[in-house]
N, C-alpha and C positions, 0 to 999 in steps of 0.2 A: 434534481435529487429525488422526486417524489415520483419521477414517471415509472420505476418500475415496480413501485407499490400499486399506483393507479390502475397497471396492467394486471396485474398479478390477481386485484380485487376479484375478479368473476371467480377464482378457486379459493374460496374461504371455507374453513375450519371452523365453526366455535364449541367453544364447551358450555355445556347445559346451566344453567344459571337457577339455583335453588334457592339461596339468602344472600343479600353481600352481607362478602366479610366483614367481618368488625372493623371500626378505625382505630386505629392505635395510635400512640404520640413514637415519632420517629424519631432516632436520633442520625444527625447528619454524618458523614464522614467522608467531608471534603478531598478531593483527589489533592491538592497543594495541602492539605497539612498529613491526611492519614497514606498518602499514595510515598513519601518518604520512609513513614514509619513502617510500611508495609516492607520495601524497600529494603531496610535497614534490619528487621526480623528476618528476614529471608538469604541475607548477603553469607554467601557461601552454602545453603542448606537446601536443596532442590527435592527433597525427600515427597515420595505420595502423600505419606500422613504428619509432613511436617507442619504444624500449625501455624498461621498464617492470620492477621488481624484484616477483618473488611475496610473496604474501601471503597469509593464512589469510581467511576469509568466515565462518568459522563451522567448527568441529570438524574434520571431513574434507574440507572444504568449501575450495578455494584457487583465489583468484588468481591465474592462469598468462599473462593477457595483455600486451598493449604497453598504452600511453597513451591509445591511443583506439578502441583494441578488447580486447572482452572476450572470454578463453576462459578454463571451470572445468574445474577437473580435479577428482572428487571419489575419493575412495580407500577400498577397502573391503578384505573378509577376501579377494577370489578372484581380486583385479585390480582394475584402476581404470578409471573414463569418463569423456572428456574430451569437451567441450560445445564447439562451434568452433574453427577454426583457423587466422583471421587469413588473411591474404592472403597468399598464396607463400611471398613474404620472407619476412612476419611469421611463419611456419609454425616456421622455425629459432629462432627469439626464446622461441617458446610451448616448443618442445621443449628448451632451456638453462632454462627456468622450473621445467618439471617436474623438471630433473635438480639444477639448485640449491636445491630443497628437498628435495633429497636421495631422490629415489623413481628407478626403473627403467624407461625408456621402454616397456620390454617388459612390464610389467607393464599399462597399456594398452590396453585388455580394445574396448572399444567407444566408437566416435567418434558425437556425436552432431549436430545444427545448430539453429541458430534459422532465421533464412534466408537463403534461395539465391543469396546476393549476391557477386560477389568478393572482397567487403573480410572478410566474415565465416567463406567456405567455398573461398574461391582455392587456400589452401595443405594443403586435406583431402588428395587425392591425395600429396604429400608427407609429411603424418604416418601416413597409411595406412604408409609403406615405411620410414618410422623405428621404426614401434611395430607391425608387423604385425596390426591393430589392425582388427576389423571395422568398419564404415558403415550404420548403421540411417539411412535417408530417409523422407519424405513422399513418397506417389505423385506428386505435382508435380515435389519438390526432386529427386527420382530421375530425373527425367527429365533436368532442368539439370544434376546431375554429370555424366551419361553422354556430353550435349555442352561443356558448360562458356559454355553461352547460354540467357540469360533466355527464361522460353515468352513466348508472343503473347500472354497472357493477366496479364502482370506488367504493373505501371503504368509499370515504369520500361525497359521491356524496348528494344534499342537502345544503352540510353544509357552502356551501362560494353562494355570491350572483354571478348572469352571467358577465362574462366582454365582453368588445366587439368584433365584431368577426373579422376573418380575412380571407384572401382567399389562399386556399393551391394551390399550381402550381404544388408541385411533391407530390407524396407519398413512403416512403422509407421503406423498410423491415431489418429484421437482419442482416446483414453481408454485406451489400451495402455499396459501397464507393461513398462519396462524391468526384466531383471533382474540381477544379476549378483553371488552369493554375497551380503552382507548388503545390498546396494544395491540400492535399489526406486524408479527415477522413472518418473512418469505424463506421457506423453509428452498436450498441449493443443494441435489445431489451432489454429489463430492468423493465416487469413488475411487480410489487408489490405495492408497493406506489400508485402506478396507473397503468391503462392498458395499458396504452400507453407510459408507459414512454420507452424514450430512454436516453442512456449513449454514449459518442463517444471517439474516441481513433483516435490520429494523431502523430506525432514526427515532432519538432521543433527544427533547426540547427541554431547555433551560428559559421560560420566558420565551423572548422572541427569537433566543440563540438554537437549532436544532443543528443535530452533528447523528451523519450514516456511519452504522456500526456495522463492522462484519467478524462474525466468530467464524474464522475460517477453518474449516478442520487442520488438522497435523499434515497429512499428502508427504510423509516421507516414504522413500524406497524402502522401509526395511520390511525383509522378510524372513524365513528361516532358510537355512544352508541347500536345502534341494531346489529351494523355489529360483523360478529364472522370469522374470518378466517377458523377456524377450521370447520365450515358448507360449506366449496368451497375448495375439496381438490383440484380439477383439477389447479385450481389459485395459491394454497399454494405451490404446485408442481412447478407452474412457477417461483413463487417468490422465491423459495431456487434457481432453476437453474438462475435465475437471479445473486443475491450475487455470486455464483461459476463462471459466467462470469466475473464477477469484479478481482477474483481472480488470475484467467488465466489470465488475459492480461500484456503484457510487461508495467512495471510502472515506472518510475521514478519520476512523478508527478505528485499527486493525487489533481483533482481540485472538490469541491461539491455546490451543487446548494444555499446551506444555507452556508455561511464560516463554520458556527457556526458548523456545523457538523463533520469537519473532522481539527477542529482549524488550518484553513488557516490563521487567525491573528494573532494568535501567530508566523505561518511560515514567515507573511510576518514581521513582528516586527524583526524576525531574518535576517533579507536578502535573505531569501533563503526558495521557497519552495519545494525543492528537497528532498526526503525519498523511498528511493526502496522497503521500506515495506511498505507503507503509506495503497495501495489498500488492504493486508492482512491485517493490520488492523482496515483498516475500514469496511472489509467483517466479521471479527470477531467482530465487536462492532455488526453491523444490526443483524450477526445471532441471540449474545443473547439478544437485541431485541425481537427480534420474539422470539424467546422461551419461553422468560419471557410473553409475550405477551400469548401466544396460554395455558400458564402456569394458568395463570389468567383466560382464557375462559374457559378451564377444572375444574376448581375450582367453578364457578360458575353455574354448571349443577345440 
């Protein structure tokens, strides 16, 4: 489970360590009892800024988003890092998450992305200045915070208005690990959905129980009405070896940037969002996706 941490170690990130954060008294919020109620707030209401109650994923490991977006917040000895942050609004929503399970927005250490969407990274610029909180990016996604518009080279580029920007501190590539006091995530390219997207992979101990997480990005086909996959083999190329990273990685729990995608509400309705096949099959849901996709552009020629 650990070998691809252990390889990973020679490309390490950390962020500059100035005071630890304060400790605070934390309040728990067990996946068996708040992973229902989460569950239950949510049943029929998929909305960006639909409000959404936190919830544990696993050990350090929590649900801090709305209904129909995901951001984690994972918590370690020297500060915490938080995975997305919803869209503007949603920004204020994710940062009442964090503080109602009782942690320190300042404690906050490093903001991370899947990708460079508005709905998922709108409201970065805003959690930047609630948790003075560095921005590790993708050379790509770096680019889109600095304007808050999609490059030419996204499928979907155009089609959503700009959000506002944000300032990037680091810029991470494939296979770099994030670090931060006991926290070690290995940041996976993951482009298709977008060029920039990233996926990351960490393992989260409960005592002597650990369980490998992976925030796999979205990797669906959508694009806007001109765009043809199949006219940009070099990209379509990256985008199956993307899904085939998903595959390979140690999983035991598969988290995605839309619940909706990989029916995390259903998991958390159950207690539990543990499944060791989850990433397989959610690599086998994107492929035929895309085939059916690329299926439908060949048909249209």
């Amino acid at each position: 489970m650990f070998a691809s941490f252990l390889a990973a170690a020679l490309q390490v990130i950390t962020v500059p360590l100035q005071k630890p954060p304060p400790q605070v008294e934390r309040q728990i919020a067990p996946i068996g009892t708040m992973g229902p109620q989460l569950a239950a707030r949510c049943e029929g209401s998929d909305g960006w800024d639909d409000p959404a109650p936190p919830a544990e994923i696993f050990a350090n490991t929590y649900y801090v988003g709305t209904c129909g977006i995901t951001s984690v917040l994972i918590t370690g000895t020297e500060g915490d890092i938080l995975i997305d942050s919803g869209t503007e609004k949603g920004a204020d929503l994710i940062a009442q998450n964090v503080r109602d399970l009782g942690f320190n927005l300042g404690s906050v250490r490093i903001l991370l992305h899947s990708h460079e969407h508005g709905d998922h990274v709108g409201g970065m610029g805003r959690l930047q200045k609630l948790t003075g909180a560095q921005l590790y990016a993708s050379p790509t996604a770096a680019k889109v915070f600095a304007t808050g518009t999609a490059t030419a080279d996204d499928p979907q580029a155009g089609l959503s208005k700009p959000f506002p920007t944000a300032r990037v501190d680091q810029v991470i590539t494939d296979g770099q690990v994030v670090r931060l006091g006991n926290l070690w995530l290995t940041a996976v390219a993951t482009p298709g959905h977008t060029a920039g997207a990233m996926s990351w992979h960490w393992v989260s101990c409960n005592g002597g129980v650990c369980r490998s997480i992976v925030y796999a990005d979205s990797l669906s086909p959508i694009s806007r009405d001109d765009y043809r996959f199949s006219d940009h083999p070099a990209y379509l190329n990256a985008y199956r070896q993307s899904i085939a990273k998903i595959v390979a990685l140690d999983c035991d729990i598969l988290v995605t940037p839309h619940p909706s995608a990989s029916g995390m509400m259903k998991r958390f309705a159950s207690g539990s969002l543990e499944n060791p096949n989850a990433c397989r099959e959610y690599a086998a849901k994107l492929t035929k996706q895309l085939d059916e996709r690329l299926a439908k552009e060949a048909a249209r020629k």
